[in-house]
Each structure stands twice: as structure tokens, then as C-alpha cells.
C-alpha positions as MATLAB code, in Angstrom:
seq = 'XXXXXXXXXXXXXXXXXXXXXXXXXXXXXXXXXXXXXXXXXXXXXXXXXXXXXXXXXXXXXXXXXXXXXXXXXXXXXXXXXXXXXXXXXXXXXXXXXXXXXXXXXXXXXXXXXXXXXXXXXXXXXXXXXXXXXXXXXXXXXXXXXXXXXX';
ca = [
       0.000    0.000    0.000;
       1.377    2.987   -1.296;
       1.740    6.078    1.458;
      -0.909    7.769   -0.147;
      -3.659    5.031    0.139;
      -6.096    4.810    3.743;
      -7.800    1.600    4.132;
     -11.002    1.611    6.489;
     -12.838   -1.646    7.236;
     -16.531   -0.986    7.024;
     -18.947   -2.469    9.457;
     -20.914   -5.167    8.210;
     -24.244   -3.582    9.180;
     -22.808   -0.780    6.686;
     -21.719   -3.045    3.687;
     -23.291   -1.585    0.693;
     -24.323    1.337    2.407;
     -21.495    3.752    2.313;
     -24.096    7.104    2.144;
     -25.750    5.743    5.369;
     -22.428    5.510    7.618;
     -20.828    8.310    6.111;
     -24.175   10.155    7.149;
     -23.610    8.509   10.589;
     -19.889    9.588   10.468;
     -20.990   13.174    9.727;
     -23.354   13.486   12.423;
     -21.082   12.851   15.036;
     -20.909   15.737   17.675;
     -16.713   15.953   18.764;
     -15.603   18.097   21.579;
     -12.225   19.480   21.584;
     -10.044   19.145   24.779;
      -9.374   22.199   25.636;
     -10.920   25.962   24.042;
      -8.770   28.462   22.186;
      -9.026   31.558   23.507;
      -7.567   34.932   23.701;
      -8.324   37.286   26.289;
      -7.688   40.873   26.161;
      -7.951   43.702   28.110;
      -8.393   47.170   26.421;
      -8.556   49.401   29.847;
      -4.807   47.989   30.484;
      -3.638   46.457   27.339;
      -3.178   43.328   29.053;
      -3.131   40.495   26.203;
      -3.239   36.773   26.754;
      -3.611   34.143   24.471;
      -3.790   30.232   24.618;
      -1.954   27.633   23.181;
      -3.979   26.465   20.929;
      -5.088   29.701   19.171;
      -4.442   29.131   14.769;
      -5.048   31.465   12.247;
      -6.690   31.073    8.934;
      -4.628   32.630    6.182;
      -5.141   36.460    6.163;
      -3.765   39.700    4.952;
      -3.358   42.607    7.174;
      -2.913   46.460    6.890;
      -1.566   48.132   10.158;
       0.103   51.347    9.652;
       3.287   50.949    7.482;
       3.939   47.448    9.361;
       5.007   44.408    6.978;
       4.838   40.942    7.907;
       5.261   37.732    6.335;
       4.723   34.680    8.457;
       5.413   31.139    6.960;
       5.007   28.152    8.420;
       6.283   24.624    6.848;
       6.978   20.974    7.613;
       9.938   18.886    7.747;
      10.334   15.189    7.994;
      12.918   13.836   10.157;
      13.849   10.200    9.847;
      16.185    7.585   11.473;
      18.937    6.040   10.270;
      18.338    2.921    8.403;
      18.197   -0.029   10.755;
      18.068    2.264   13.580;
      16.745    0.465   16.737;
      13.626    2.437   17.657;
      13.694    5.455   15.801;
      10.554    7.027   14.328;
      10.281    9.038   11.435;
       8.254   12.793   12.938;
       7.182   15.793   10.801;
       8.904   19.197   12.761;
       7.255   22.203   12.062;
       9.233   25.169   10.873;
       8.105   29.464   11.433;
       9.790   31.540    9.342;
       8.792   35.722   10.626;
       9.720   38.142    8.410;
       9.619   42.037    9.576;
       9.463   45.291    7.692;
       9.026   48.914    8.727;
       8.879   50.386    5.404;
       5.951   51.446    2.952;
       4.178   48.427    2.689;
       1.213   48.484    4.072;
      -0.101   44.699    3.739;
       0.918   41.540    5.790;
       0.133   38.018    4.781;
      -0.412   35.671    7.715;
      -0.453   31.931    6.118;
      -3.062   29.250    7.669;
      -1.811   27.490   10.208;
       0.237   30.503   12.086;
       0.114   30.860   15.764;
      -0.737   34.066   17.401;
       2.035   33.630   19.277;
       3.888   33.801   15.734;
       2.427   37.108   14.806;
       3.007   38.297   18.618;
       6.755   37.834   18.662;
       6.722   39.315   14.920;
       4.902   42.279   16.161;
       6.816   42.601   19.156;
      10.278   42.167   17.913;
       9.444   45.966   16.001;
       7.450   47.411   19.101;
       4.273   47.275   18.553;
       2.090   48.249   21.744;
      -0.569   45.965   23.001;
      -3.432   48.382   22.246;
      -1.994   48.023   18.693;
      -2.067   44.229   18.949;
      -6.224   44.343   20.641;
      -7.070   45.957   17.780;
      -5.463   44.054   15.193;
      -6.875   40.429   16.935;
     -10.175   42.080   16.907;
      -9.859   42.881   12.848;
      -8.376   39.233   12.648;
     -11.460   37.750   14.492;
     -13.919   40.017   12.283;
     -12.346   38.729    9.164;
     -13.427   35.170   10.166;
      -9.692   34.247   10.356;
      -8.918   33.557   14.417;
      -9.995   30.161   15.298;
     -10.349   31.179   19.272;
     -13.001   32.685   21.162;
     -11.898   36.518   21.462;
     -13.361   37.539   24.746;
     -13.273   41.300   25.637;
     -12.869   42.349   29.285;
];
């Protein structure tokens, strides 16, 4: 089986029936472990985000701030005839920061908030700046977090 193939084993209740399970498949109601959130505070400018907080892929305007954020995968694998190595896919963030005249920053899916955080940071941007640019990114559609507002 080539590394591109899945095999499933369908119930026999199911066999000839593929619509009816997927339907059952689809119905399914799954609860994540844990929420992603982001908190902010706009009296103090107290920001805090969780873990788990991804964003969608999404342009932003902010003054004359440029960012690029990229995120991609390598694949690390043992030695052949290595003794209990496993092959594991490490993920790697490259930031890229401009001050200049560009006036649009491209986020790509999969991006912390943490990653645009440190970006915004490392150019010292203040935390009101960074409220209202998690509030645009939650308006867009593009946070996948609860934003709540204290």
C-alpha cells in the first residue's frame, strides 16, 4: 500500500451502504479538549492568548507594518536499521519584519498568534496596537479562538 492510500474496514451492518455511515460519520458531535481563547484587556492592554489559538490565512494592513509569516513541515527520519527510531514531521516558522511602505501583511493558515506576537513585538508594537489588530483578525473570520473582551 502505497503512502498515499487509507484503508477503512466498514462495518458489516454498513456493507453496501457507504451514504448511510458516512451520514452517521458526519453526524457525530466531537468536543475538543481544551478551548482556544484569547483574552484581552483594552482598559490595560493586558493580552493573553492560549496555546492552541491558529489562524486562517489572512492579509493585514496596520500602519506601514510588513509581515510575512510562513510556516512549513519537515520530515525527520532515522537512520536505516536504527533500533527504535521514528520518522516525525517538525514544524518550521519563518517571521519576516518590515518597517517600510508596505502596508499589507500576509499571515499563512496554520500561524500561531504567538507567531504574529513575537513578529509584532520584535518591532514594538504596543498591546493596544495588537487588541485591535486580533479584533480585525477575528472580524475577518480568520482567528480560530473565542476573542473575549474584558
Amino acid at each position: 500500500m502505497d503512502s498515499g492510500t487509507l484503508r477503512l474496514r466498514v462495518p458489516d451492518e454498513f456493507n453496501g451502504k457507504i451514504p448511510r455511515l458516512l451520514a452517521k460519520v458526519e453526524s457525530l458531535q466531537v468536543e475538543p479538549d481544551a478551548v482556544a481563547k484569547v483574552v484581552v484587556n483594552e482598559k490595560t492592554g493586558t493580552v493573553v492568548i492560549g496555546q492552541r489559538v491558529r489562524i486562517s490565512t489572512v492579509a493585514i494592513s496596520h500602519g506601514n507594518l510588513s509581515i510575512t509569516i510562513k510556516e512549513s513541515f519537515n520530515v525527520s527520519q532515522p537512520a536505516p536499521f536504527s533500533r527504535g527510531g521514528q520518522t516525525v514531521v517538525t514544524p518550521e516558522t519563518d517571521i519576516e519584519i518590515k518597517e517600510s511602505e508596505h502596508k499589507l501583511m500576509v499571515v499563512q493558515s496554520g500561524s500561531t498568534i504567538a507567531d504574529l506576537v513575537k513578529a509584532l513585538n520584535a518591532i514594538g508594537v504596543s498591546p493596544r496596537d495588537l487588541i485591535s489588530i486580533f479584533q480585525s483578525i477575528k472580524a475577518a473570520g480568520a482567528l480560530q479562538a473565542e476573542l473575549e473582551i474584558i
